[in-house]
DRENTOR-460617 format. One record per residue (C-alpha): residue number from 1; residue in one letter; x, y, z. Coordinates in Angstrom, 2 decimals. Each point is the difference from the previous one (the first is absolute). Example, Ala and Ser with C-alpha at 12.3 -4.5 7.8 and 13.67 -1.06 7.14 Angstrom:
     i   aa         u         v         w
     1    A     12.30     -4.50      7.80
     2    S      1.37      3.44     -0.66
***
This chain:
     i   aa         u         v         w
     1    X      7.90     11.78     28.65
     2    X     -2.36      0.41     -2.83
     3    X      1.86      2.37     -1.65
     4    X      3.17     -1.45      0.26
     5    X     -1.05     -3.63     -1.54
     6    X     -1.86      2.32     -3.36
     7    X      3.39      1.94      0.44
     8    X      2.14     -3.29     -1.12
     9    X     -2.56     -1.45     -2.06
    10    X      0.18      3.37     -2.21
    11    X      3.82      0.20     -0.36
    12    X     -0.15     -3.74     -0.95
    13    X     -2.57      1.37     -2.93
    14    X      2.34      2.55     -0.99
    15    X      3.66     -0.66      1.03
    16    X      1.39     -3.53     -2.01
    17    X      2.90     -0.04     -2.29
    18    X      0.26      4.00     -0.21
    19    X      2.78      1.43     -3.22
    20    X      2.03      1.80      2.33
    21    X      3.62     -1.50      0.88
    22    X      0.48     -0.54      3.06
    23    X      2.37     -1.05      3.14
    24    X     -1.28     -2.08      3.35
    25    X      1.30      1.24      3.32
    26    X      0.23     -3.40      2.21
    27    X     -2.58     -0.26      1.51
    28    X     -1.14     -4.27      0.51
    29    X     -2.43     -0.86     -2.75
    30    X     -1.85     -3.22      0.49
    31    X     -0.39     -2.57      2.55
    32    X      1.82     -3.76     -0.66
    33    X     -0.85     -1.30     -2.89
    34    X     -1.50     -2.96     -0.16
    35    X     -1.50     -2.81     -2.59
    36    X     -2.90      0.43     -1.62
    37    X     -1.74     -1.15     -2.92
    38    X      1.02      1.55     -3.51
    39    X     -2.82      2.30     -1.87
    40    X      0.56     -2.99     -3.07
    41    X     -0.10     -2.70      2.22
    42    X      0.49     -2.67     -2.83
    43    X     -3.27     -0.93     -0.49
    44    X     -1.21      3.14     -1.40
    45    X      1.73      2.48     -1.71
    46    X     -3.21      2.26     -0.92
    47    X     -0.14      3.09     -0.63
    48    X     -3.02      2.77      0.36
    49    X      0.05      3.23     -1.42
    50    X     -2.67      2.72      1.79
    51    X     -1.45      2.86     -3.05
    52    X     -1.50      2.23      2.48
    53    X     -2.44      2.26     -2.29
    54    X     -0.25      2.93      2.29
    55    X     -3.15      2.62      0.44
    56    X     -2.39     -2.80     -1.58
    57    X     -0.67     -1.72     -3.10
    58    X     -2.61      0.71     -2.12
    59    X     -0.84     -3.65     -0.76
    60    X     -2.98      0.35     -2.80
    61    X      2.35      2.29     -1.63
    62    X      2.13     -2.93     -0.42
    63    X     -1.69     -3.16     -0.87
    64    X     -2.97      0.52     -2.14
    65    X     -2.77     -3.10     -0.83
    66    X     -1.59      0.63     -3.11
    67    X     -3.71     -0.77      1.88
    68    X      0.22      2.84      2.16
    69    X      0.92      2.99     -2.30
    70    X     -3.13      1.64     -1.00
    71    X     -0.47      0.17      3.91
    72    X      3.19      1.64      0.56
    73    X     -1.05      2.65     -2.29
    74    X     -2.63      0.94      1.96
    75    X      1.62      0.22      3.14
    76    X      3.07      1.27     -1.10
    77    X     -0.09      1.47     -3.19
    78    X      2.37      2.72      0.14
    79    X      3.18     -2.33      1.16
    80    X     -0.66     -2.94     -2.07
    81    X      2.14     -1.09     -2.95
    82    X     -1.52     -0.77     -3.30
    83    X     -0.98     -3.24     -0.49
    84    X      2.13     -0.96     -3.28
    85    X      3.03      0.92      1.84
    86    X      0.17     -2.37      2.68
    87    X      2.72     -3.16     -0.34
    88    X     -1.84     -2.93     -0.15
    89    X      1.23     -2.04      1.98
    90    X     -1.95     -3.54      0.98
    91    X     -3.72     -0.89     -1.16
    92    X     -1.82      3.38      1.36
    93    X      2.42      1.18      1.75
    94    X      2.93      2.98     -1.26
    95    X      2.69      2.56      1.44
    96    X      0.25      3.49      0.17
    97    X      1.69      1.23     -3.88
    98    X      3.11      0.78      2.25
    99    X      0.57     -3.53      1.48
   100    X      1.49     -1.63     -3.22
   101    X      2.99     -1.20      2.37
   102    X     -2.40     -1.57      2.56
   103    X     -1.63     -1.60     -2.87
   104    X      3.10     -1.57     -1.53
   105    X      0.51     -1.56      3.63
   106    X     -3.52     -1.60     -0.83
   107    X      0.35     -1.08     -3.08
   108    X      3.89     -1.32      1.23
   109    X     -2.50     -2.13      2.81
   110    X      1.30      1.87      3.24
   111    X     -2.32      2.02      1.08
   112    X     -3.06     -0.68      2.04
   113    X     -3.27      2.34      0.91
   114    X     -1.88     -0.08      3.69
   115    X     -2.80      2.11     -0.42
   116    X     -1.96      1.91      2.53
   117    X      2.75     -0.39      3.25
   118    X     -0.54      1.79      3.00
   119    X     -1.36     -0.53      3.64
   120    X     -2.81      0.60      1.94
   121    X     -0.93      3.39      1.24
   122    X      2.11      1.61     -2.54
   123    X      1.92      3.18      1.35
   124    X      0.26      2.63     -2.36
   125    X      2.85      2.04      1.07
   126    X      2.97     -0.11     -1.31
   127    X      2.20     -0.60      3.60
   128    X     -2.24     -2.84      1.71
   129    X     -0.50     -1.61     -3.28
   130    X      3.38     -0.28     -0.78
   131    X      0.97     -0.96      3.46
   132    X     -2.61     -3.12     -0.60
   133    X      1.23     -0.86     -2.95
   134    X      3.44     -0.29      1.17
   135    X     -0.44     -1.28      3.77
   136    X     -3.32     -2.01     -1.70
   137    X     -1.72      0.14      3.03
   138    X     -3.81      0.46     -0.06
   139    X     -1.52      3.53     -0.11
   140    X     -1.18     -0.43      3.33
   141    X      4.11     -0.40      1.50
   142    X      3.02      1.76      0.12
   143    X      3.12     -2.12     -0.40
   144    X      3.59      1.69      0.38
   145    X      1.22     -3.01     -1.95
   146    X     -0.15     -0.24     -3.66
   147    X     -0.81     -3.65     -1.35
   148    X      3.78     -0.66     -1.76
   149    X      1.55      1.11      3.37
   150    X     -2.24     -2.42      1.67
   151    X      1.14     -2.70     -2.44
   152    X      3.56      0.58      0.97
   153    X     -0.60      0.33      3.59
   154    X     -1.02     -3.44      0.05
   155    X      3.51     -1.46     -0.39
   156    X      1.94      3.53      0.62
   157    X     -1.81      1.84      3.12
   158    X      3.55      0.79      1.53
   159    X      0.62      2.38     -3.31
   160    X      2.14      2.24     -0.24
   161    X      2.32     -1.00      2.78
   162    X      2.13     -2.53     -1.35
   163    X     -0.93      0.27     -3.65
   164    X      1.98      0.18     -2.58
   165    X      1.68     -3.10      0.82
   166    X      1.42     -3.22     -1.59
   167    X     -3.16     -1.18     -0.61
   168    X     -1.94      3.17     -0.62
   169    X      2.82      1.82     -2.04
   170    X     -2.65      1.87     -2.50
   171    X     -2.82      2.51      0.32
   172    X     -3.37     -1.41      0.76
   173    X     -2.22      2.24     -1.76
   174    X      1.06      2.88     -2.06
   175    X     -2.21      3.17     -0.88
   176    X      1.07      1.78     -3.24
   177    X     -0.60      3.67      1.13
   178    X      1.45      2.40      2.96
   179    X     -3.20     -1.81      2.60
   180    X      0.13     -3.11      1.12
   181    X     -3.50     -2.37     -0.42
   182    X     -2.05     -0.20      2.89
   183    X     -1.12     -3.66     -1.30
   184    X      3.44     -0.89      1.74
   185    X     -0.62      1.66      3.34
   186    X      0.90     -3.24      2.20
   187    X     -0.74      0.39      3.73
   188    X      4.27      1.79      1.24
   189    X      0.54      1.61     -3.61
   190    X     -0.98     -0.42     -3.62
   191    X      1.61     -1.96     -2.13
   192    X      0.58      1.77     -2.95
   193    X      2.38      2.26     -1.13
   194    X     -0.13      2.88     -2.57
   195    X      2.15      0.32     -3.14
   196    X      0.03      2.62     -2.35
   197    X      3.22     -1.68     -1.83
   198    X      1.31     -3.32      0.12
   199    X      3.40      1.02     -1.31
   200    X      0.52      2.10      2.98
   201    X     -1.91     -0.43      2.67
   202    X      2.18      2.05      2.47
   203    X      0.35     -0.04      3.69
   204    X     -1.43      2.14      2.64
   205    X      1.86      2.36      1.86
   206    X     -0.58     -0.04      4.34
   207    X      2.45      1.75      1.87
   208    X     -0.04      0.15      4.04
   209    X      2.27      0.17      2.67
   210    X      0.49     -1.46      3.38
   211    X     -2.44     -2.47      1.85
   212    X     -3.52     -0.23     -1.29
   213    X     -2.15      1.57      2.87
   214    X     -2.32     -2.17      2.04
   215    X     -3.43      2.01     -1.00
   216    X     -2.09      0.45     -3.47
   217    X      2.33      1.50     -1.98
   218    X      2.62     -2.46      0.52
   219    X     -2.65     -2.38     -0.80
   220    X     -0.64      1.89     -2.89
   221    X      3.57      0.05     -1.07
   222    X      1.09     -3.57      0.64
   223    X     -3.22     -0.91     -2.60
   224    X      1.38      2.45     -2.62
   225    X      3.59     -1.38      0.46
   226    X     -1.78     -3.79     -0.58
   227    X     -1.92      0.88     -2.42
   228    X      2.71      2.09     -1.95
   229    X      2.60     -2.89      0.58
   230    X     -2.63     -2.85     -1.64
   231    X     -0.61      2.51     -2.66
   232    X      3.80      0.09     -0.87
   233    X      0.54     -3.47      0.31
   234    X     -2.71     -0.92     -2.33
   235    X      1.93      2.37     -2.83
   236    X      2.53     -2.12     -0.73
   237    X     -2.09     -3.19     -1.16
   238    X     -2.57      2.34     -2.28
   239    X      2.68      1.91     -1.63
   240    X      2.17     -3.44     -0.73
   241    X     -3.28     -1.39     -1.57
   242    X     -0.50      2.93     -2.07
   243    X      3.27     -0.79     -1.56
   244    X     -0.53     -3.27     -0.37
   245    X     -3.38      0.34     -1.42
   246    X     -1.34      0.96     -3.61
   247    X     -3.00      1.28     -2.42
   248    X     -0.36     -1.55     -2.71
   249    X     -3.79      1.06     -1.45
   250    X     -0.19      2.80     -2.49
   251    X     -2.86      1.11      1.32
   252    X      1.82      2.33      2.51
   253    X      1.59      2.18     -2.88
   254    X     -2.71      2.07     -0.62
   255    X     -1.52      0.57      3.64
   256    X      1.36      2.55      2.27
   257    X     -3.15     -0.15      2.27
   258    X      0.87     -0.33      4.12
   259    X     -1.46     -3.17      0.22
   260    X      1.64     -1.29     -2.88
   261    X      3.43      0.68      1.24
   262    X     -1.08     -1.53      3.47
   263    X     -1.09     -3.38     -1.34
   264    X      2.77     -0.03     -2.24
   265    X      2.26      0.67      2.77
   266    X     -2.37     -3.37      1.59
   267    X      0.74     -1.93     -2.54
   268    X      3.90      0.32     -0.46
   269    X     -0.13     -0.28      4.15
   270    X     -1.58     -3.77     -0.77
   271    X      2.48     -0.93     -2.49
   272    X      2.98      1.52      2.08
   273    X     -0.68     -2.75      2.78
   274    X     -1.56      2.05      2.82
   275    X     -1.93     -2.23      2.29
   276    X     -2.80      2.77      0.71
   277    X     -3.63     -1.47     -0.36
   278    X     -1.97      2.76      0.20
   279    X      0.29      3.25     -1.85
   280    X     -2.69      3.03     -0.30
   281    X      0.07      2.66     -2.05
   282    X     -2.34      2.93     -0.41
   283    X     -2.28      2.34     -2.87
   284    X     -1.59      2.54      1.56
   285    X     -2.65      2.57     -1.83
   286    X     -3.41     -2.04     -0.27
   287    X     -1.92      1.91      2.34
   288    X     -1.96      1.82     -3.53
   289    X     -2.35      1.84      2.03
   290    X      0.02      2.47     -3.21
   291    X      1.45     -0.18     -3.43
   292    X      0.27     -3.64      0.29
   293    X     -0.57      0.00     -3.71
   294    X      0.38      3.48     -2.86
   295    X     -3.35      1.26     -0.80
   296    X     -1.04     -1.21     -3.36
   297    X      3.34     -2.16     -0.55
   298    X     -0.66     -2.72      2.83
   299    X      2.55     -2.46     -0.99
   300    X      2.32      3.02      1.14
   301    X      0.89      0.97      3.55
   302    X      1.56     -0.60      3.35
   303    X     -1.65     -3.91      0.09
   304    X      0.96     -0.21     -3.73
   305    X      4.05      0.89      1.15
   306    X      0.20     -2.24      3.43
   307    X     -2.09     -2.93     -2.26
   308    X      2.73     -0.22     -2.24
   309    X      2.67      0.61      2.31
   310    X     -0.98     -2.67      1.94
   311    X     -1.05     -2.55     -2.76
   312    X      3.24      0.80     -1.64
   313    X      2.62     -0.32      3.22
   314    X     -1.89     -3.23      0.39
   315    X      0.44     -1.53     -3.32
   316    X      3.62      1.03     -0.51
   317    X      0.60     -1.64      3.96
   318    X     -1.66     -3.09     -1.07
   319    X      1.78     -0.16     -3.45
   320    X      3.38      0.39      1.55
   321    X     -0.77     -2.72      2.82
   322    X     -0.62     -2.32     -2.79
   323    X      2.79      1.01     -1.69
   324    X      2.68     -0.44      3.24
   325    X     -1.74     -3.21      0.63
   326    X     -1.20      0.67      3.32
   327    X     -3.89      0.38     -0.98
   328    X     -0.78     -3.16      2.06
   329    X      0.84      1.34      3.01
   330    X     -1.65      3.39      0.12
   331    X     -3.37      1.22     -0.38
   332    X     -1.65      3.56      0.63
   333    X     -3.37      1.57      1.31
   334    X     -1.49      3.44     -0.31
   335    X     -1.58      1.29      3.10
   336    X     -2.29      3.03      0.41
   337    X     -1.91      1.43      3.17
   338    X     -3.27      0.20     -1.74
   339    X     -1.67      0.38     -3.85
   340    X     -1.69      3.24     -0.83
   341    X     -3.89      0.40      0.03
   342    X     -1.93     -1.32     -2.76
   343    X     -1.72      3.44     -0.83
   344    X      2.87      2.54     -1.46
   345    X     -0.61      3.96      1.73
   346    X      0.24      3.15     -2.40
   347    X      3.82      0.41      0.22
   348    X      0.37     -2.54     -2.16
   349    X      1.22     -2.56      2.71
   350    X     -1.10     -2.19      2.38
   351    X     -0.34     -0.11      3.98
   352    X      1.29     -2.70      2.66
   353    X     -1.83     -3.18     -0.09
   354    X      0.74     -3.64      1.18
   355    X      0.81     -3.32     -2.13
   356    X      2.35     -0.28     -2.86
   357    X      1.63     -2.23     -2.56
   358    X      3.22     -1.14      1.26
   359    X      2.62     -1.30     -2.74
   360    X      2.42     -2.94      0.98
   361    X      2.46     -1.03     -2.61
   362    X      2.73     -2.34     -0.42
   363    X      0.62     -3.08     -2.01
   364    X     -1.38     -2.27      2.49
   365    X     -3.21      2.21      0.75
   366    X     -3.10     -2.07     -1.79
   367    X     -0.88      2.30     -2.78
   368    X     -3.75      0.59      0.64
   369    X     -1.94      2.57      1.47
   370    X     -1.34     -1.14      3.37
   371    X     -3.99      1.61      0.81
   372    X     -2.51      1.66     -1.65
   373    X      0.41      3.67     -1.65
   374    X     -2.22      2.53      1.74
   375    X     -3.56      0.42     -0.81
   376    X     -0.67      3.40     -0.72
   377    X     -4.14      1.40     -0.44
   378    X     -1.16      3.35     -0.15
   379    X     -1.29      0.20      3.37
   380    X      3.43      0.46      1.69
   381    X      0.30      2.47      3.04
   382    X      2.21      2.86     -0.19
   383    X      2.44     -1.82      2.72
   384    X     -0.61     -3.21     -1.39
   385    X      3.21     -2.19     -0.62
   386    X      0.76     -3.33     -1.27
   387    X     -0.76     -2.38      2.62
   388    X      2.59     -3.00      1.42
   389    X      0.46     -3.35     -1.63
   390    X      2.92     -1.25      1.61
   391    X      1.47      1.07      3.03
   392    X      3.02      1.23     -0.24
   393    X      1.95     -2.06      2.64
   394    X     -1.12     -3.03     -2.23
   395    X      2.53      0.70     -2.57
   396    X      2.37      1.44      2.87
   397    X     -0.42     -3.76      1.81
   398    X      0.38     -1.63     -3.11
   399    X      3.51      1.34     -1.26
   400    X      1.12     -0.59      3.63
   401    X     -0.66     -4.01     -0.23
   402    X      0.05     -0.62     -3.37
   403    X      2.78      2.26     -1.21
   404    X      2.20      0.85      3.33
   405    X     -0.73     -3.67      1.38
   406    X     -1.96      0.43      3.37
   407    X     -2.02     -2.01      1.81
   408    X     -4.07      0.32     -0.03
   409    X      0.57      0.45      3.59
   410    X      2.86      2.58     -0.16
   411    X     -2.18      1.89     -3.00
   412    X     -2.59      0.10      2.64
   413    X      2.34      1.27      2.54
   414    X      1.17      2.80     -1.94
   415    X     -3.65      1.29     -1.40
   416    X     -3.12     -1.28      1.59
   417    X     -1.96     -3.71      0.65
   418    X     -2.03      0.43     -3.82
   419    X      2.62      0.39     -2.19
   420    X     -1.04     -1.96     -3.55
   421    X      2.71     -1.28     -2.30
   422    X     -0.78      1.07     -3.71
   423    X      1.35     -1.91     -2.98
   424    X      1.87      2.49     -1.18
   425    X      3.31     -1.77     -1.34
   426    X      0.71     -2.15     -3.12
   427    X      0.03     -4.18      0.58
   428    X      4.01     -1.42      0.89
   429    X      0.87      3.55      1.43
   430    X     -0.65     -0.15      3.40
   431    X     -1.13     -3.26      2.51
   432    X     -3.05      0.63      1.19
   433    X     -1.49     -2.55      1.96
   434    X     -2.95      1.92      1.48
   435    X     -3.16     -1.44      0.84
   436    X     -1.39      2.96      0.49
   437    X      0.51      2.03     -3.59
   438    X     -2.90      2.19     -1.30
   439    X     -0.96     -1.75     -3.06
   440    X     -2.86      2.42     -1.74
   441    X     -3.20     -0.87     -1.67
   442    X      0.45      2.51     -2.85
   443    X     -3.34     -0.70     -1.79
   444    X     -1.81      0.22      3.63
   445    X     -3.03      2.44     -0.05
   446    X     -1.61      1.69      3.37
   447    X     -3.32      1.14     -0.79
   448    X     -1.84      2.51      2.13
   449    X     -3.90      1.18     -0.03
   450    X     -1.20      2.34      0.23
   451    X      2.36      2.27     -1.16
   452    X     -1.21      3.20      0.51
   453    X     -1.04     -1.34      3.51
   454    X     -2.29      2.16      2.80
   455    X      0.87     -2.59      2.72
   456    X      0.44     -3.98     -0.16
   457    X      2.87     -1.34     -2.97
   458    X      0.52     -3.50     -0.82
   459    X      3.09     -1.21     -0.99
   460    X      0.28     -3.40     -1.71
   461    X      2.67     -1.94      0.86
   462    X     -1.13     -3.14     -1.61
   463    X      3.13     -0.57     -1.96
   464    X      2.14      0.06      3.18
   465    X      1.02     -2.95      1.86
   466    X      2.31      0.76      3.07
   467    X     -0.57      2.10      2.81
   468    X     -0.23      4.04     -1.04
   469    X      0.39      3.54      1.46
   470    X     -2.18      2.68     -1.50
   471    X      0.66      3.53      0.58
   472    X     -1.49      3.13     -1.02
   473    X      2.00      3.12     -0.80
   474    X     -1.16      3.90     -0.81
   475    X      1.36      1.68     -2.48
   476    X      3.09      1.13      1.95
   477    X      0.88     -3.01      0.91
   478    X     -1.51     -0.45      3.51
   479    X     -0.86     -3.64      1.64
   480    X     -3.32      0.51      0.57
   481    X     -1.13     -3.54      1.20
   482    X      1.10     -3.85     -0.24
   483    X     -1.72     -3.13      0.02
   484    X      1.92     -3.38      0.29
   485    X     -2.22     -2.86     -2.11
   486    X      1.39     -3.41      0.77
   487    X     -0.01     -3.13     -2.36
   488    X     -2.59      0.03     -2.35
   489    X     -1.23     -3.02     -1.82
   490    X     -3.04     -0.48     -2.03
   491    X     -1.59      1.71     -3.32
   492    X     -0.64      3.68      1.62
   493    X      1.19      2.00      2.33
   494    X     -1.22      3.50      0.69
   495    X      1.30      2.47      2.19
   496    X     -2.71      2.93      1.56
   497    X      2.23      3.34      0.85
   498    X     -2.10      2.20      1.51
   499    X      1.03      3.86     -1.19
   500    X     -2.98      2.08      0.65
   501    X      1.92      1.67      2.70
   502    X      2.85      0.94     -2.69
   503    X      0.50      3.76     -1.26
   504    X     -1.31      0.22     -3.65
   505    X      2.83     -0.57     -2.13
   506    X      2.74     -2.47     -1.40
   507    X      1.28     -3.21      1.40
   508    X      1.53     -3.11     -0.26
   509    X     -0.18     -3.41      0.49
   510    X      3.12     -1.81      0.73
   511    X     -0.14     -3.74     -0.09
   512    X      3.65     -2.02      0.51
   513    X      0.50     -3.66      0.65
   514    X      2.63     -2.39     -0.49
   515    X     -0.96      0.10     -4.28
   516    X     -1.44      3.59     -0.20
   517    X      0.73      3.39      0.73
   518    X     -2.97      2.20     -2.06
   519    X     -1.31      3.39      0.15
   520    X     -3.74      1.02     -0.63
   521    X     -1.43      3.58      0.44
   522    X     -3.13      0.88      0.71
   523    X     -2.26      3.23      0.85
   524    X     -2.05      0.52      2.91
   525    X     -3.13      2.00     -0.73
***
């Protein structure tokens, strides 16, 4: 039985919307269809666009702050980019020399910057860390689910039978490559299709005779008829949209990248009138274990060409929504398993590590850069990486109720009890009427002494005033302990962590209420 349910959830990764023409032979498709409530339901006609940055980002090879340079030499000298060439961007802080596009979208006020995202207990392979990102469960689970398919299953658990119908007539998520996203896995199917070309997205050829035997492969075979039949009545509606639709940015004429072509293939999708909310598309090639950069020419290299492949796709996609008129209703967010470790190796590259910057743009993202850039000292472990800010299912809970119009208690449902809701969108562009946003303290300051430390550390928390959670991390990310510290009130208030029991090494403090999320590191002695 286990085989047979990864069976079907593999050929819904790889079968959707194939090129090859193709005749069905009879067999009954779906069950009655029935009402159900449209994907644009009237209220919101949003749209989210998924920039899954695969093999991990190299964050501080990214977004520089002009404060933590020098240190960056020392740790990782032999990758880093001159100084004078980095794009200033805003106050300290500057691009990569290859992310003039991404920079436009700043300047243009439709981009925004989360630093530091990730979870705790940070995986660092490539499978389980992608599988968190995507179901965003917690390190510690395994969810078959991803967290878009659990968005839909909350009004559309019967899917596929029945769907498409006269409510439901489009595609519900759409992933521009020949595998389907596992951030639509729902709990029967996932929810996305793949495209490689909206002009022809072809039909799916399934040829059987006679009754449909009572055992596993009839099973089998009745789900690749379904599936092939909801695959071939989805064509119809993406192909008449691609017709209908339009580019109008110049931006497009000189890029013949892959992820160009997908977003502009997005974009004239939006315009055409397709009713799909959610589409994902994919750049693979940042796992720069070696030659992330060319010896002696390190604005050059593998980073240097996806950088500006992404920055550019990016800026040409949000030029051309402008341009249709449809920039209102869409926004975008990069995603990325883990960052890289602070310290470079001697291949020139760098190894897996945990948090990252994450990049959401559109014109009703708040243009601001949300946390604090990574402090980087000399005393940084070999498999030290940057440590988490935000938690990733944060921004994940906040798109679902602020942008794709769910309930707190529905966001709950479909990630966990926690979530926080970030201010990450522009005033008049959404209705948000949470009590229970995360407004940040940006000029708040945790102190910590000593620091060195053999075995007791204080931690002021003097300037906070609601209930807190400190935790401490190691350098690879690890929950090592927590403390809950309930209202304070009063001049001082000093928390005693006792770490003499700690390994000698790096850590980090952790401290997150309703107004703060801040990282501190220290080193146990």
């Amino acid at each position: 039985m286990k085989n047979e349910k990864f069976s079907r959830r593999d050929f819904i990764k790889t079968s959707a919307l194939a090129s090859i023409p193709i005749t069905l032979s009879g067999f009954p498709i779906f069950a009655t269809l029935r009402s159900s409530t449209s994907i644009f339901d009237g209220d919101n006609d949003k749209i989210l666009v998924l920039v899954q940055l695969q093999g991990g980002n190299d964050g501080l090879a990214s977004i520089y702050h002009a404060d933590q340079y020098a240190n960056l030499q020392a740790v990782r000298g032999n990758i880093l980019i001159p100084e004078n060439t980095i794009l200033n961007v805003h106050n300290a802080y500057g691009f990569h020399p290859s992310m003039q596009g991404l920079k436009d979208v700043w300047e243009s006020e439709c981009l925004g910057i989360i630093q530091n995202v990730g979870y705790p207990n940070q995986n660092r392979s490539h499978f389980r860390s992608t599988d968190i990102w995507n179901s965003a469960s917690s390190a510690e689970e395994f969810d078959s689910t991803g967290w878009i398919g659990r968005f839909y299953d909350l009004n559309h658990s019967e899917y596929p039978n029945g769907y498409p119908n006269g409510d439901c007539p489009h595609p519900f998520a759409l992933t521009m490559g020949k595998i389907v996203s596992e951030t639509c896995q729902g709990v029967n199917a996932n929810y996305s299709l793949s495209l490689l070309d909206p002009f022809n997205p072809g039909t799916a050829l399934v040829s059987a005779e006679g009754n449909i035997p009572a055992n596993c492969f009839g099973d089998a075979l009745t789900f690749v008829n379904d599936t092939v039949a909801k695959t071939n009545a989805y064509a119809s509606v993406i192909s008449e949209a691609a017709n209908a639709g339009n580019n109008l940015s110049a931006k497009w004429d000189s890029l013949e990248t892959n992820l160009a072509q997908k977003l502009k293939h997005v974009a004239r999708l939006i315009s055409g009138g397709l009713q799909t909310k959610i589409y994902v598309v994919q750049l693979g090639g940042f796992d720069t274990h070696d030659n992330q950069v060319v010896d002696g020419a390190t604005t050059t290299g593998r980073h240097d060409e996806l950088l500006r492949e992404l920055s550019d796709a990016i800026c040409a996609f949000q030029d051309d929504l402008n341009l249709l008129s449809v920039s209102n209703r869409v926004i975008g967010m990069t995603y990325s398993e883990f960052g890289r470790r602070i310290r470079s190796n001697s291949a020139f590259g760098t190894d897996h590590g945990t948090a990252a910057p994450q990049f959401l743009f559109g014109s009703c993202i708040d243009n601001q850069i949300w946390g604090d850039h990574p402090e980087i000292d000399t005393q940084v472990d070999i498999e030290e990486g940057v440590t988490m800010q935000f938690d990733f299912r944060d921004v994940y809970g906040t798109i679902l109720k602020d942008w794709l119009g769910l309930k707190t208690d529905e966001v709950k449902n479909v990630l966990h009890e926690d979530v926080q809701i970030l201010p990450l969108f522009k005033p008049g562009c959404v209705q948000t009427t949470s009590t229970d946003q995360f407004y940040p303290q940006k000029d708040l300051q945790i102190q910590l002494w000593p620091n060195p430390v053999n075995s007791i550390l204080q931690v002021d928390l003097s300037n906070l005033s609601a209930p807190t959670r400190i935790r401490v991390f190691d350098a690879l990310g690890a929950l090592i302990a927590t403390h809950d510290v309930g209202n304070l009130s009063g001049p001082q208030h000093i928390l005693a962590l006792d770490v003499s029991s700690y390994p000698p090494g790096s850590y980090f403090i952790h401290v997150e209420n309703s107004r703060t999320k801040k990282t501190k590191k220290f080193i146990k002695v």
